[in-house]
LOMIKOL-953465 format. One record per atom (N, C-alpha, C): residue number from 1; residue in one letter; atom name; x, z, y negated. Coordinates in steps of 0.2 Angstrom, whole numbers, padded with zeros to 4 digits. Each point is the difference from the previous one (the first is absolute). Layout:
N
 resi resn name    c1    c3    c2
  NUM    A   CA     X     Z     Y
...
END
This chain:
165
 resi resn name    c1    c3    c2
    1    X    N -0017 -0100 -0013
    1    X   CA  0001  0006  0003
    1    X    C -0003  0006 -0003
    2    X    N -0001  0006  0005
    2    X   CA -0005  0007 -0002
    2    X    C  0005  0004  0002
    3    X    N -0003  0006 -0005
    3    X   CA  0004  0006  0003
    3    X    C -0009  0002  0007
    4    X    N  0003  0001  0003
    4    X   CA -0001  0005  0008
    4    X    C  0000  0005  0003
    5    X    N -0002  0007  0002
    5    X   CA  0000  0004  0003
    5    X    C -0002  0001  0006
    6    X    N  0006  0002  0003
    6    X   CA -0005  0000  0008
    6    X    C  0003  0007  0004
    7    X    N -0007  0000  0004
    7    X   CA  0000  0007  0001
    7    X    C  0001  0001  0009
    8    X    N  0004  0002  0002
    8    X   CA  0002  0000  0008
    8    X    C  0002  0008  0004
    9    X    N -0006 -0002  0002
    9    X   CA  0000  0009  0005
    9    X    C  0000 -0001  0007
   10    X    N  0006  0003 -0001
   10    X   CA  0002  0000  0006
   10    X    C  0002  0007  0005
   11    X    N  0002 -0001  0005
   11    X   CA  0003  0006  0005
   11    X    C  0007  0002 -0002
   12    X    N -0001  0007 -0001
   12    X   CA  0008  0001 -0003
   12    X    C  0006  0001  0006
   13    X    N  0001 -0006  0000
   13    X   CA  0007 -0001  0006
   13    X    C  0007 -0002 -0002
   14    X    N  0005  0002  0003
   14    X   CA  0008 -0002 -0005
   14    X    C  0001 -0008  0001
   15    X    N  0000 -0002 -0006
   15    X   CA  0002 -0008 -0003
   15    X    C -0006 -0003  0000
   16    X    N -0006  0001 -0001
   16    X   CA -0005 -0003 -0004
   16    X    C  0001 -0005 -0005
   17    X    N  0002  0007 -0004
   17    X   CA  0000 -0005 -0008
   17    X    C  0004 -0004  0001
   18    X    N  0006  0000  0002
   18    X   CA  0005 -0007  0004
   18    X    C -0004 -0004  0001
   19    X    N -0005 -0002  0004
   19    X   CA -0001 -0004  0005
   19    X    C -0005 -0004 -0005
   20    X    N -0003  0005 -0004
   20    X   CA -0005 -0003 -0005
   20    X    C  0005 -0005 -0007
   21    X    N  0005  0002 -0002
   21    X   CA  0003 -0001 -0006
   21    X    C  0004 -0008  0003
   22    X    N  0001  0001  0006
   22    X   CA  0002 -0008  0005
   22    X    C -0004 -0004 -0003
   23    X    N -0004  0002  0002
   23    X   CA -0006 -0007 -0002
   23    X    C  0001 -0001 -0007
   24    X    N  0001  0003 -0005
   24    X   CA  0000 -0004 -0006
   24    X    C  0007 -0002  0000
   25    X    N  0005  0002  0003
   25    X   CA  0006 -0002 -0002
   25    X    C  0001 -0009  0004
   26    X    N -0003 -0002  0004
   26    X   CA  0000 -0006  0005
   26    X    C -0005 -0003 -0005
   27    X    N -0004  0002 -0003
   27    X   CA -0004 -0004 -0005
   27    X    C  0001 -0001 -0009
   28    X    N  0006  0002  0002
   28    X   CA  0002 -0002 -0008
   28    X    C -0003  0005 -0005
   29    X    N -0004  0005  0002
   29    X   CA -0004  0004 -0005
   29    X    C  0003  0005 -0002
   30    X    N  0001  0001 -0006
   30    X   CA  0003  0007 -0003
   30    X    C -0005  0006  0000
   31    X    N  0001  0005  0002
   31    X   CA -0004  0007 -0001
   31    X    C  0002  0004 -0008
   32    X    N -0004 -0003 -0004
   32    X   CA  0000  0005 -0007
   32    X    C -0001  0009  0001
   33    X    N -0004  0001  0004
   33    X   CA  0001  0008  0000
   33    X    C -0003  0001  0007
   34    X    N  0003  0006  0002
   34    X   CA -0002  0001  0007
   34    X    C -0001  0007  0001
   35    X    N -0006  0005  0002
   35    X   CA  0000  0007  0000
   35    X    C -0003  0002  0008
   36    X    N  0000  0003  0003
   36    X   CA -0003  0003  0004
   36    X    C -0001  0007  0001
   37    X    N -0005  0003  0002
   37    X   CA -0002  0005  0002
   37    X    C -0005  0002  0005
   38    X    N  0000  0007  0003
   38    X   CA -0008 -0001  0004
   38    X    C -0006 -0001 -0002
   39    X    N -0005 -0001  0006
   39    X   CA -0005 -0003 -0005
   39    X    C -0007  0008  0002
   40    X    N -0006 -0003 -0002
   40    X   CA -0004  0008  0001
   40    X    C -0003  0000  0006
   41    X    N  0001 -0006  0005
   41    X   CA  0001  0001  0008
   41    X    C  0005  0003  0005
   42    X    N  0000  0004  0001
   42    X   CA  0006  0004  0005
   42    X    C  0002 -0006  0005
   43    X    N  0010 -0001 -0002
   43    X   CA  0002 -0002  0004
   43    X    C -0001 -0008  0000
   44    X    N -0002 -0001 -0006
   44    X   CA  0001 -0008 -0003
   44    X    C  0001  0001 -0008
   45    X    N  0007 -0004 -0001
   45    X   CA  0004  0001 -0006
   45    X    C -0003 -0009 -0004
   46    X    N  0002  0001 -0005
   46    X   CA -0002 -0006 -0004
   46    X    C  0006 -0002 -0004
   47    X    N  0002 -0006 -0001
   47    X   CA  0001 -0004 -0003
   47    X    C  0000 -0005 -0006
   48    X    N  0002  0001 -0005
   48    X   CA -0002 -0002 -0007
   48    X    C  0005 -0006 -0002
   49    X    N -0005 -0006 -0001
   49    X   CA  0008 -0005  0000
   49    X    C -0002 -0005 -0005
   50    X    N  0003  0000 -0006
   50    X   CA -0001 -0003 -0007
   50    X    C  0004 -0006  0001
   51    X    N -0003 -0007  0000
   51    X   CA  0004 -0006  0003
   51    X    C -0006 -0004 -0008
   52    X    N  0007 -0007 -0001
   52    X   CA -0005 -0005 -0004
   52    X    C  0002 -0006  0003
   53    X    N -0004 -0004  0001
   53    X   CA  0000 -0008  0005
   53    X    C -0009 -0003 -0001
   54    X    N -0001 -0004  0005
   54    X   CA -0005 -0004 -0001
   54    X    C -0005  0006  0004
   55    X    N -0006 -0003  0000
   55    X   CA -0006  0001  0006
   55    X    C  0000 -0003  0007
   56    X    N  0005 -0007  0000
   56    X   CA  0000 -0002  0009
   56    X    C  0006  0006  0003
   57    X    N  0006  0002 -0005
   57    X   CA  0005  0004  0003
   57    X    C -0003  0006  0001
   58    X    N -0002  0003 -0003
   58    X   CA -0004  0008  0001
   58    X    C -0004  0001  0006
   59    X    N -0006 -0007 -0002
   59    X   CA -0003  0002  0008
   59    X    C  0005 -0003  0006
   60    X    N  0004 -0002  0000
   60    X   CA  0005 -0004  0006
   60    X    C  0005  0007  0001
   61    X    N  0000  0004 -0006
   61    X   CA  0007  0006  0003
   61    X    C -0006  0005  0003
   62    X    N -0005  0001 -0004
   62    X   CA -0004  0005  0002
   62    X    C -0001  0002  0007
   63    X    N -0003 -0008  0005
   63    X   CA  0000 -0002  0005
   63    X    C  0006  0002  0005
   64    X    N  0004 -0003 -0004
   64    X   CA  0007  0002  0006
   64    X    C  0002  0007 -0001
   65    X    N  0000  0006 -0005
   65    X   CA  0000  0007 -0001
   65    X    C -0006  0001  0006
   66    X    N -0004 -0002  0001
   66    X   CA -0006  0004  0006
   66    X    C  0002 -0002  0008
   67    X    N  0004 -0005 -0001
   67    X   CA  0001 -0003  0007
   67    X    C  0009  0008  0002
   68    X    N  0003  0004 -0005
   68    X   CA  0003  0006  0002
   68    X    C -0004  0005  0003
   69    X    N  0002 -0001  0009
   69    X   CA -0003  0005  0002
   69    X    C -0002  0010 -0001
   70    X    N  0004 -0001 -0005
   70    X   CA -0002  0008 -0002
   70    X    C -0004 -0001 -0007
   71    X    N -0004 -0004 -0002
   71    X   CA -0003 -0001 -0006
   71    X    C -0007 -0002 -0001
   72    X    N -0002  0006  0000
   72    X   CA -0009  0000  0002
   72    X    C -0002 -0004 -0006
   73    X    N -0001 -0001 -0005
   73    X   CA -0003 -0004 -0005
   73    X    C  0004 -0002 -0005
   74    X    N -0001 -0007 -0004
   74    X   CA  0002 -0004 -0007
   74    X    C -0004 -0001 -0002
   75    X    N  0000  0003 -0008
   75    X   CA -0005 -0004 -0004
   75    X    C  0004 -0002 -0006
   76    X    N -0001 -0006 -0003
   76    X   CA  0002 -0001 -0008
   76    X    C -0006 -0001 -0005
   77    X    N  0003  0001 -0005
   77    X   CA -0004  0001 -0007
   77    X    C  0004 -0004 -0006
   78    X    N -0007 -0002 -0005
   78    X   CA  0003 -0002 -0009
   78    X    C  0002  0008  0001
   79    X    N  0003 -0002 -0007
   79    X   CA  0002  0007 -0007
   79    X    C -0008  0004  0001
   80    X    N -0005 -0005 -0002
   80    X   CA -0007  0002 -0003
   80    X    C -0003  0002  0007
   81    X    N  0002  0000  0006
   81    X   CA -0005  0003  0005
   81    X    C  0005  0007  0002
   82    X    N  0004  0003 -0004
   82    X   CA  0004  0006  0002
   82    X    C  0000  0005 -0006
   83    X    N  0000  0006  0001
   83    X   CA  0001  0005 -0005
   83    X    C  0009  0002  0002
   84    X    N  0003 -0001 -0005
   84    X   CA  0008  0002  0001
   84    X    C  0004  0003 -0006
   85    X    N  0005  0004  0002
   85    X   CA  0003  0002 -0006
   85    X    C  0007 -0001  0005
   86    X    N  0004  0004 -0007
   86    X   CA  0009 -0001  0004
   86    X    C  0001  0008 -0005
   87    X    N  0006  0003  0005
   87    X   CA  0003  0004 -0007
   87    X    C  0005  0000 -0002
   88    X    N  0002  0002 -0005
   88    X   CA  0007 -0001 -0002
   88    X    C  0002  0003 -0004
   89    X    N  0008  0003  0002
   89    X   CA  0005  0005 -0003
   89    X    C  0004 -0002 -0002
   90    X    N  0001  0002 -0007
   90    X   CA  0005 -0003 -0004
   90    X    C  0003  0009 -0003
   91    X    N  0008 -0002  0000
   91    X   CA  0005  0008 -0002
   91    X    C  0004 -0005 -0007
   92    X    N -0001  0006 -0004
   92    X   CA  0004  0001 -0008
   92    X    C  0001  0004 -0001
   93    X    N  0007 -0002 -0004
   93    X   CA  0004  0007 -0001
   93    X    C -0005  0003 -0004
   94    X    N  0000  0007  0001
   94    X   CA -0003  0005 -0006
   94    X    C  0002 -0001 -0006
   95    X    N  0008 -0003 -0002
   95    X   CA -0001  0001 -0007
   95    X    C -0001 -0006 -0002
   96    X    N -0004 -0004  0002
   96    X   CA -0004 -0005 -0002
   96    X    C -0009  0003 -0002
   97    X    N -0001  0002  0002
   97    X   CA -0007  0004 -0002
   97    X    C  0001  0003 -0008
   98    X    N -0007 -0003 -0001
   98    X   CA -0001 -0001 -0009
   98    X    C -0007 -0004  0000
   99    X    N -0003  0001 -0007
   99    X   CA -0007 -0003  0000
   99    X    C  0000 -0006  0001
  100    X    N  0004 -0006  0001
  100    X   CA -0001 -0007  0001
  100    X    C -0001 -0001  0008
  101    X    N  0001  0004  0002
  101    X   CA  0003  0002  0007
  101    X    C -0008  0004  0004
  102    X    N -0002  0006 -0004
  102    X   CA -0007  0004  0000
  102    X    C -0006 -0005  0000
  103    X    N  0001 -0005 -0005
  103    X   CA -0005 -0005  0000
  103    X    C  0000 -0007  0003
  104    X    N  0005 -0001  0004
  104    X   CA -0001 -0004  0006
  104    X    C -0003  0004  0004
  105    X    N  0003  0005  0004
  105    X   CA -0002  0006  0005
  105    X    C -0009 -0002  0000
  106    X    N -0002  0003 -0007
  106    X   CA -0007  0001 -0002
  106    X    C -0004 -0008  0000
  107    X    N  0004 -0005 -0002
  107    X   CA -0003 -0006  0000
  107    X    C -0004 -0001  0007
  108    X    N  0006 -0001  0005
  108    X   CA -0002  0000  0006
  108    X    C -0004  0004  0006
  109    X    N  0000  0007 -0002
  109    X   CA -0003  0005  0001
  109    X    C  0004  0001  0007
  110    X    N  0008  0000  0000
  110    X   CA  0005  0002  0004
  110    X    C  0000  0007 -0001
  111    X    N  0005  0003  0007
  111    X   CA  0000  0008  0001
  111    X    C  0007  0001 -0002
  112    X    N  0001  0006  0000
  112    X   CA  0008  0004  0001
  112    X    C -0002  0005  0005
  113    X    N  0005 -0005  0005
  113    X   CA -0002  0004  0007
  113    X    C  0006  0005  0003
  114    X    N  0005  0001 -0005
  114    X   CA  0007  0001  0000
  114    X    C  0004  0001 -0006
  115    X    N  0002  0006 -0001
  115    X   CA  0005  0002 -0005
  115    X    C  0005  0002  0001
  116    X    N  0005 -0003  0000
  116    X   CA  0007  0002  0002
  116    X    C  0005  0002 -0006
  117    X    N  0004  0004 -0004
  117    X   CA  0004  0000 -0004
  117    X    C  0004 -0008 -0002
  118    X    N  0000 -0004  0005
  118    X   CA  0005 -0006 -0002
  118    X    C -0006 -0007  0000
  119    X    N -0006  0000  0003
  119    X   CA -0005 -0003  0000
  119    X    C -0007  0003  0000
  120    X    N -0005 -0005 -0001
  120    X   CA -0008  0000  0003
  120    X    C  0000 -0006  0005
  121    X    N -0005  0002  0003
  121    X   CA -0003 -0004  0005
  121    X    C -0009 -0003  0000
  122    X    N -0003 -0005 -0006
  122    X   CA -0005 -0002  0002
  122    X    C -0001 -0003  0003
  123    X    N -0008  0002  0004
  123    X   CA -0004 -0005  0003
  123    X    C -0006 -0004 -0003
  124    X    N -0001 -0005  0003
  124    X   CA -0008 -0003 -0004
  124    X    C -0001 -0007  0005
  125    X    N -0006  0002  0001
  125    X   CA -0004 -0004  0004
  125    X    C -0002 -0005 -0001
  126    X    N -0002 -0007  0004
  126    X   CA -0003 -0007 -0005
  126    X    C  0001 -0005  0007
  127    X    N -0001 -0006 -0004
  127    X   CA  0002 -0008  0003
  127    X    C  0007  0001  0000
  128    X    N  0001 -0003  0001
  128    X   CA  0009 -0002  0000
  128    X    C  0000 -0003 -0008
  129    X    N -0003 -0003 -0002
  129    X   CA  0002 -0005 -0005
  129    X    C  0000  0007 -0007
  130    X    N -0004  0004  0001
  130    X   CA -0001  0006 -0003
  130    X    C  0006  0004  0001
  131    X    N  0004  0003  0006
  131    X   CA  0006  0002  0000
  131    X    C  0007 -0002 -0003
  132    X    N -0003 -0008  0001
  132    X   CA  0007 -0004 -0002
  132    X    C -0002  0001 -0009
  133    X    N -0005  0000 -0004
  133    X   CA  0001 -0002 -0005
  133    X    C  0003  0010 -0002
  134    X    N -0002  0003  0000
  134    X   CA  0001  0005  0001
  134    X    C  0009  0002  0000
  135    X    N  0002 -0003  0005
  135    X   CA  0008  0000  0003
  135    X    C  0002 -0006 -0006
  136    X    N -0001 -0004 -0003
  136    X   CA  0003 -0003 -0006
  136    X    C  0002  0004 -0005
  137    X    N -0007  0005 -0001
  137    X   CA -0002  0003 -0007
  137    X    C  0007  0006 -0001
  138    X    N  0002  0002  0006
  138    X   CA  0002  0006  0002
  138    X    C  0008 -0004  0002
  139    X    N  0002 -0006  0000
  139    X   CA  0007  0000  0000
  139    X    C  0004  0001 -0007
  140    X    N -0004  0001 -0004
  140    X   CA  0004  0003 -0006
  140    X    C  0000  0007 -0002
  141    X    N -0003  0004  0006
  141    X   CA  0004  0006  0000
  141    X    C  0004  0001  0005
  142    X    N  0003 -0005  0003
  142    X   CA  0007  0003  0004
  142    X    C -0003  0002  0005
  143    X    N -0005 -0005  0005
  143    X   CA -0004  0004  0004
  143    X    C  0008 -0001  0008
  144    X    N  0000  0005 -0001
  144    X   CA  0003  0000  0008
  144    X    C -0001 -0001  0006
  145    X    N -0004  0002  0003
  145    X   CA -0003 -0004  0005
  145    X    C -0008 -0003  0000
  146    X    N -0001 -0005  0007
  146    X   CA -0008 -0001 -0001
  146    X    C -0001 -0004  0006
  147    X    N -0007  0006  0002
  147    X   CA  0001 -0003  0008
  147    X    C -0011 -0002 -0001
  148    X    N -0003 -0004  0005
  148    X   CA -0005 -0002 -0001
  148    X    C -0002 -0001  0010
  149    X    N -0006  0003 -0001
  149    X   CA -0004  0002  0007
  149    X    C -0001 -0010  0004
  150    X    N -0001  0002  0004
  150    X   CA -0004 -0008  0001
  150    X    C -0009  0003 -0002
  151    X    N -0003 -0006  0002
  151    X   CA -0008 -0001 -0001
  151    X    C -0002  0004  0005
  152    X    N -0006  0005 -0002
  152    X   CA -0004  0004  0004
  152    X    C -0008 -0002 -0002
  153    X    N -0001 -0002  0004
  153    X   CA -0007 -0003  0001
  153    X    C -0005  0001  0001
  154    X    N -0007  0001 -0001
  154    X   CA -0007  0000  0007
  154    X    C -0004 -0007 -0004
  155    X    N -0004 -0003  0007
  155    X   CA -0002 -0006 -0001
  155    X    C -0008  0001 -0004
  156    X    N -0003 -0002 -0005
  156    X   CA -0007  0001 -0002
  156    X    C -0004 -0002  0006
  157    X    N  0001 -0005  0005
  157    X   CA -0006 -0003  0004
  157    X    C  0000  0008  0005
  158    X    N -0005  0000  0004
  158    X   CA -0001  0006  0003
  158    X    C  0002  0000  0008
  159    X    N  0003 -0002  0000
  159    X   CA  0005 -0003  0008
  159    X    C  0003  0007  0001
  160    X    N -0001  0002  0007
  160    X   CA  0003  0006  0004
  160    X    C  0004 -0002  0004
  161    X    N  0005  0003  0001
  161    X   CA  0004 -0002  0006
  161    X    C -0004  0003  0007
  162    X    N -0003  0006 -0002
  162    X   CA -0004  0003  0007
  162    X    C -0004 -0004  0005
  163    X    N  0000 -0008 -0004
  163    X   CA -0005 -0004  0002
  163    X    C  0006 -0004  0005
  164    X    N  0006  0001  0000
  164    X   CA  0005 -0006  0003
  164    X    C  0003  0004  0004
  165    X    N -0001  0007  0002
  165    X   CA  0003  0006  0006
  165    X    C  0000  0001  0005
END
């Protein structure tokens, strides 16, 4: 099994994503992270869907994602044919702040996106595995909360959607 990224642009119409998230749930496949947003075509939004399964199941969902008639194109990708990151917010109380605390911040070259009298609010961008290790380091300051973006993706190969409109 491979981690996968697939990317699906489609017409932004009500219950899309529904219709698309079916398909993996009749197929047994779990969705590790899932983001969408428009894409830099007017009036076609895209799709960001982080799944891990084989290569016969990828291209067998991929195909059935294209066969939704509001879904101009599917492609999937390795890890290694996509540029990606994730973000992630992690809140600690302020009186947790102190140099053990400074020099995690620093290790990772995480932000303080937010200061509240009763907490901070860091961000810091990465892989997922880079976030998580991150969200370990930071449970021993009492981290309160921690929320994590899904995958935002662009594919290295030079493929246009313009070419599929």
């Amino acid at each position: 099994m491979k981690r996968y990224t697939i990317s699906v642009f489609t017409e932004n119409f009500i219950g899309i994503l529904n219709r698309i998230t079916i398909i993996f749930t009749r197929r047994g496949i779990n969705i590790d992270a899932l983001t969408a947003s428009e894409s830099r075509q007017d009036g076609i939004h895209k799709i960001t869907i982080e799944v891990t399964t084989t290569e016969e199941k990828i291209v067998h969902l991929t195909k059935q994602i294209e066969k939704i008639i509001d879904v101009v194109k599917a492609f999937y990708y390795l890890d290694e044919e996509v540029v990606y990151q994730e973000i992630a917010l992690y809140k600690i109380p302020t009186r947790c702040l102190d140099a053990g605390l400074e020099s995690v911040i620093r290790q990772f070259n995480a932000h303080i996106i937010a200061a509240e009298p009763e907490f901070v609010v860091l961000e810091f961008t990465g892989h997922k595995e880079e976030t998580q290790q991150l969200l370990e380091l930071l449970k021993a300051y009492e981290i309160l909360e921690f929320a994590r973006s899904g995958r935002v993706a662009v594919a290295k190969p030079m493929e246009t959607i313009n070419a599929y409109l």
